[in-house]
C-alpha positions in Angstrom: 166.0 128.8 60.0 165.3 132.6 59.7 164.4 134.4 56.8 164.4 138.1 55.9 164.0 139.1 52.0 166.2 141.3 50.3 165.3 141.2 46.9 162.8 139.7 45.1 163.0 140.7 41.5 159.5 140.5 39.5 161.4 140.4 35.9 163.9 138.1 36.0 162.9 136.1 39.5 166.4 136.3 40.9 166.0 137.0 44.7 168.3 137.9 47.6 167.5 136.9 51.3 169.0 137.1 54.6 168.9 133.5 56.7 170.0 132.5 59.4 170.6 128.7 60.3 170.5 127.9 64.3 173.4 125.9 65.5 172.7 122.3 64.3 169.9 123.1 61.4 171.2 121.6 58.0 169.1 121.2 55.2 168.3 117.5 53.8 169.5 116.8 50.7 168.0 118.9 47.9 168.1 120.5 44.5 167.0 123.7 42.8 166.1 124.4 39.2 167.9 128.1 39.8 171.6 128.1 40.7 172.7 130.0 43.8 175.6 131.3 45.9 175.6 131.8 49.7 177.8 134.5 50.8 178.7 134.1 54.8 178.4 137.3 56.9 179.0 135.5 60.8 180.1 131.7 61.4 181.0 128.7 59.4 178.7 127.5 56.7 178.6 123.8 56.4 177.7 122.4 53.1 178.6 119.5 50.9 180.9 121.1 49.0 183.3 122.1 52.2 183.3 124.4 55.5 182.9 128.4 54.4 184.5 131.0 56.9 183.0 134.4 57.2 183.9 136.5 54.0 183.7 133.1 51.7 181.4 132.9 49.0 180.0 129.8 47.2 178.3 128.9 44.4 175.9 125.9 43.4 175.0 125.2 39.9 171.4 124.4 38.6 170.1 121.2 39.5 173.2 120.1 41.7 172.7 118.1 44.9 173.2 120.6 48.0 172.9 120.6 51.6 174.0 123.3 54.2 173.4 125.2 57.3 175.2 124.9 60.4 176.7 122.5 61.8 178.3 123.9 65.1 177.3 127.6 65.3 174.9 129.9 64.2 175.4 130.7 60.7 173.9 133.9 58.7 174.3 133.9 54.8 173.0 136.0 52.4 171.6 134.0 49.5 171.3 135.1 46.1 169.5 133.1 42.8 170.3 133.6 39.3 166.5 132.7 38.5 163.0 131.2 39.9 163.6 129.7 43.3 162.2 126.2 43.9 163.3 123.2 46.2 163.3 119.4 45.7 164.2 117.2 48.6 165.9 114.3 47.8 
């Protein structure tokens, strides 16, 4: 996974980054304390919620349990937090 950030905003935390999953690299199970959306720019995002063509956005509330990536191409997002970002693998 490839990371480039955007945003990272010292008032209210939110942040915006650039990633990039490899072919094959999900993410375990996890939550975050923040919500966040994924907005695909190239490929097929893969998450729990459903398969996410370029143009598709989605959204994860706080707390809820996620996992995404891709699954069988390369996959570049931007990602965007309402708050704080943390992880929590399940």
């Amino acid at each position: 996974m490839y990371e480039q950030y955007l945003l990272n905003d010292e008032d209210t935390k939110m942040m915006i980054k650039q990633i990039l999953y490899p072919k094959g690299t999900i993410t375990p199970w996890h939550t975050h304390d923040c919500a966040h959306g994924m907005y695909v720019l190239e490929g097929v995002l893969h998450t729990n919620l459903g398969d996410f063509d370029k143009g598709s956005f989605v959204w994860f509330k706080e707390g809820s349990k996620a996992f995404h990536g891709g699954k069988d191409e390369d996959v570049e997002v931007l990602f965007i937090t309402n708050k704080e970002f943390n992880i929590h693998y399940i």
